[in-house]
C-alpha positions as CSV (number, residue, x, y, z in Angstrom):
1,X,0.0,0.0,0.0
2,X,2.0,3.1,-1.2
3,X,-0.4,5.6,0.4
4,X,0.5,3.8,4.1
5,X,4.2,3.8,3.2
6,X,4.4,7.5,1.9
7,X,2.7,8.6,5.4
8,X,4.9,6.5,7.5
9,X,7.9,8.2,5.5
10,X,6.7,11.6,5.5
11,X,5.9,10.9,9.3
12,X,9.5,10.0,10.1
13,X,10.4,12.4,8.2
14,X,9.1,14.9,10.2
15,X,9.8,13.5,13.8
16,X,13.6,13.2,12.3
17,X,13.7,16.4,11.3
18,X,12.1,17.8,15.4
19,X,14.4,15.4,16.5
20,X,17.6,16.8,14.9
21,X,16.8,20.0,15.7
22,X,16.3,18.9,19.1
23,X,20.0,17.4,19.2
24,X,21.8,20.5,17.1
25,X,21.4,23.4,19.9
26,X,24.9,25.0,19.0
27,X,24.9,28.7,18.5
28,X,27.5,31.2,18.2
29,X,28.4,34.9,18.5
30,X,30.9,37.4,17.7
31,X,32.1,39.0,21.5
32,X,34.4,41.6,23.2
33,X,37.6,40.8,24.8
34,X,35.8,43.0,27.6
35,X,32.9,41.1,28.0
36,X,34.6,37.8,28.5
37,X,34.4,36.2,32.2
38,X,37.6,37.4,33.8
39,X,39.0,33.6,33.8
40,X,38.4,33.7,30.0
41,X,40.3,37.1,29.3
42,X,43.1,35.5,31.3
43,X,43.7,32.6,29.1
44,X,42.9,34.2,25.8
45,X,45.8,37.0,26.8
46,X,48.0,34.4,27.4
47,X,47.0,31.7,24.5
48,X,47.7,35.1,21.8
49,X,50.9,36.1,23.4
50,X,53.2,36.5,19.8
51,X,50.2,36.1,18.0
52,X,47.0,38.7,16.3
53,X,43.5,38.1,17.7
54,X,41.3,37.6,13.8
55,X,38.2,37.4,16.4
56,X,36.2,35.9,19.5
57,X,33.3,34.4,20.1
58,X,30.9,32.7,22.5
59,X,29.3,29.2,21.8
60,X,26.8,26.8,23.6
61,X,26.8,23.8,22.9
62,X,24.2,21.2,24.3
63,X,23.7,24.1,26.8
64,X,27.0,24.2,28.2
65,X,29.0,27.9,26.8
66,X,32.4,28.0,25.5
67,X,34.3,30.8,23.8
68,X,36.9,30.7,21.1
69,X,39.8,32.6,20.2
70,X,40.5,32.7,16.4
71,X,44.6,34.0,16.1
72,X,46.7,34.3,13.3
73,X,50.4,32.9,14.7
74,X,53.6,33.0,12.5
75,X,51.5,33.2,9.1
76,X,49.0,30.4,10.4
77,X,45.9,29.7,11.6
78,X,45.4,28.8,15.1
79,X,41.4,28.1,17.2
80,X,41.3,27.8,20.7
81,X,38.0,26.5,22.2
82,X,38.0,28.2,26.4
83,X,35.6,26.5,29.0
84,X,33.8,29.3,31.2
85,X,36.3,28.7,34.1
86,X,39.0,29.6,31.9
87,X,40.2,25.9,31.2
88,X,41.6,25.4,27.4
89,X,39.1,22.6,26.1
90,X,40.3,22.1,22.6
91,X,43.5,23.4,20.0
92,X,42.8,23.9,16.4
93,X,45.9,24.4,14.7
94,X,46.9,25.0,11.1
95,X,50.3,22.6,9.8
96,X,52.1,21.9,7.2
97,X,51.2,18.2,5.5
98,X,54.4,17.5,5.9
99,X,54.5,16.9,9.2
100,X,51.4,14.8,9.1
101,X,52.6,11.4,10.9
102,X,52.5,8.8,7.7
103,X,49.5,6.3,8.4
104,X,47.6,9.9,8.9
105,X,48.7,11.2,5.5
106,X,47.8,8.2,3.7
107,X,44.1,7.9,5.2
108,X,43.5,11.4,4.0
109,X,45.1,10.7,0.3
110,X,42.4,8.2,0.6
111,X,39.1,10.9,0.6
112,X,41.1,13.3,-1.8
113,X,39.8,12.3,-5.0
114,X,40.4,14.5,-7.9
115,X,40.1,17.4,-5.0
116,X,42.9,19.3,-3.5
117,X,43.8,19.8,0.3
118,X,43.4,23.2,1.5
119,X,44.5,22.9,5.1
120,X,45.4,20.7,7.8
121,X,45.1,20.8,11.4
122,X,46.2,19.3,14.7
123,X,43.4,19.2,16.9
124,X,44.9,18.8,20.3
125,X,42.8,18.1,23.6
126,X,44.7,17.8,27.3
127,X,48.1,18.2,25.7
128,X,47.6,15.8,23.2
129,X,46.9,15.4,19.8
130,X,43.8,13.2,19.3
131,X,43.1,14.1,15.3
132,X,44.1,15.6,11.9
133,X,41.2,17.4,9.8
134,X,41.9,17.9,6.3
135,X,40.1,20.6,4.5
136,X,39.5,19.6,0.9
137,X,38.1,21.4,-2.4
138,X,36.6,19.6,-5.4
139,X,35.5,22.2,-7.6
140,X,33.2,24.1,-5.8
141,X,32.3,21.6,-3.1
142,X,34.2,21.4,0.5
143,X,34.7,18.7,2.3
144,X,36.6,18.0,5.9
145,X,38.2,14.9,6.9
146,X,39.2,13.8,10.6
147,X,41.7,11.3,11.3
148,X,43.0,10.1,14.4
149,X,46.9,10.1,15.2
150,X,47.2,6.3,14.6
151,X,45.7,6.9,11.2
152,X,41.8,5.5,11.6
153,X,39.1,7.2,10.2
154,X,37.1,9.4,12.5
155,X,34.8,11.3,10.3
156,X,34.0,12.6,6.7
157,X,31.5,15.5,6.2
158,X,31.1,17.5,3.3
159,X,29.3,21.2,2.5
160,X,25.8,19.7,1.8
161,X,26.2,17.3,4.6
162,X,26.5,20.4,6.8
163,X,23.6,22.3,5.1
164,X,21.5,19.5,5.3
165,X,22.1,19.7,9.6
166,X,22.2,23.1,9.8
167,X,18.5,22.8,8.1
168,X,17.4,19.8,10.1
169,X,16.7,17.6,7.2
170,X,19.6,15.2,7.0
171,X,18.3,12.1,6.5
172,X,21.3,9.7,6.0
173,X,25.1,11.3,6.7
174,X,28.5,10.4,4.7
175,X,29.4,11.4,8.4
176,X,31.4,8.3,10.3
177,X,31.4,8.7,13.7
178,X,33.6,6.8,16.1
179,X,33.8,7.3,19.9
């Protein structure tokens, strides 16, 4: 009976898409060094020591608020995501393929395609690096691949697959996810 099926679908559909929004309650704005909790200021004086500030911002995230620092160190790109006590969560920072340990590099050769890599970053959390994201273009289309240090896939997400969450109706994801 298609006329069963097509409601059941459009049904899901729509408790999917409630759902998602549910799960997606990240928002983020641009903020003054000033109005940063005191804590906060502290760390992002001393995370941009030797580096510019290119901006700040506040973030909540599954109702928990973070801030990051965007800076500009030595001619690269550097993200650091601040707890509200202060506490440095998470290091986003722009390197050189090169120095991309080898199992790494050769899982992300692996998603290039006919693309080209744009950028590459450490992602470091408690003084360690725990992933690689590549930042790839394929004509017009972006996509971002995460890799752990020992070379494993972690995840795989692409311009549309982030369109399609930001509007609350992805339906299937390219994304893997592993814990």
């Amino acid at each position: 009976m298609p006329g069963i099926k097509t409601g059941i679908a459009v049904l899901s559909s729509a408790g999917l898409l409630l759902f998602g929004n549910t799960l997606a309650q990240t928002s983020e704005k641009s903020v003054k060094m000033k109005n940063l909790p005191t804590e906060v200021q502290k760390t992002v004086r001393e995370q941009s020591m030797g580096a510019t500030i290119r901006g700040l911002s506040q973030e909540t995230e599954d109702g928990k608020i973070y801030y990051e620092v965007e800076l500009k160190v030595k001619g690269h790109n550097k993200d650091v995501l601040i707890d509200s006590t202060g506490a440095v969560v998470e290091i986003e920072e722009e390197i050189d393929m090169a120095s991309v340990p080898p199992a790494v590099k050769a899982e992300i050769e692996k998603h290039i395609g006919s693309g080209k890599i744009t950028m590459v970053e450490s992602v470091t959390k408690n003084d360690a690096i725990v992933a690689y994201e590549a930042h790839i273009k394929s004509g017009k289309k972006h996509s971002e691949v995460k890799v752990g240090p020992d070379g494993q896939l972690i995840a795989t997400e692409s311009d549309e697959d982030e369109a399609k969450e930001k509007a609350g109706t992805k339906k299937s994801s390219h994304k893997t996810q592993k814990p």
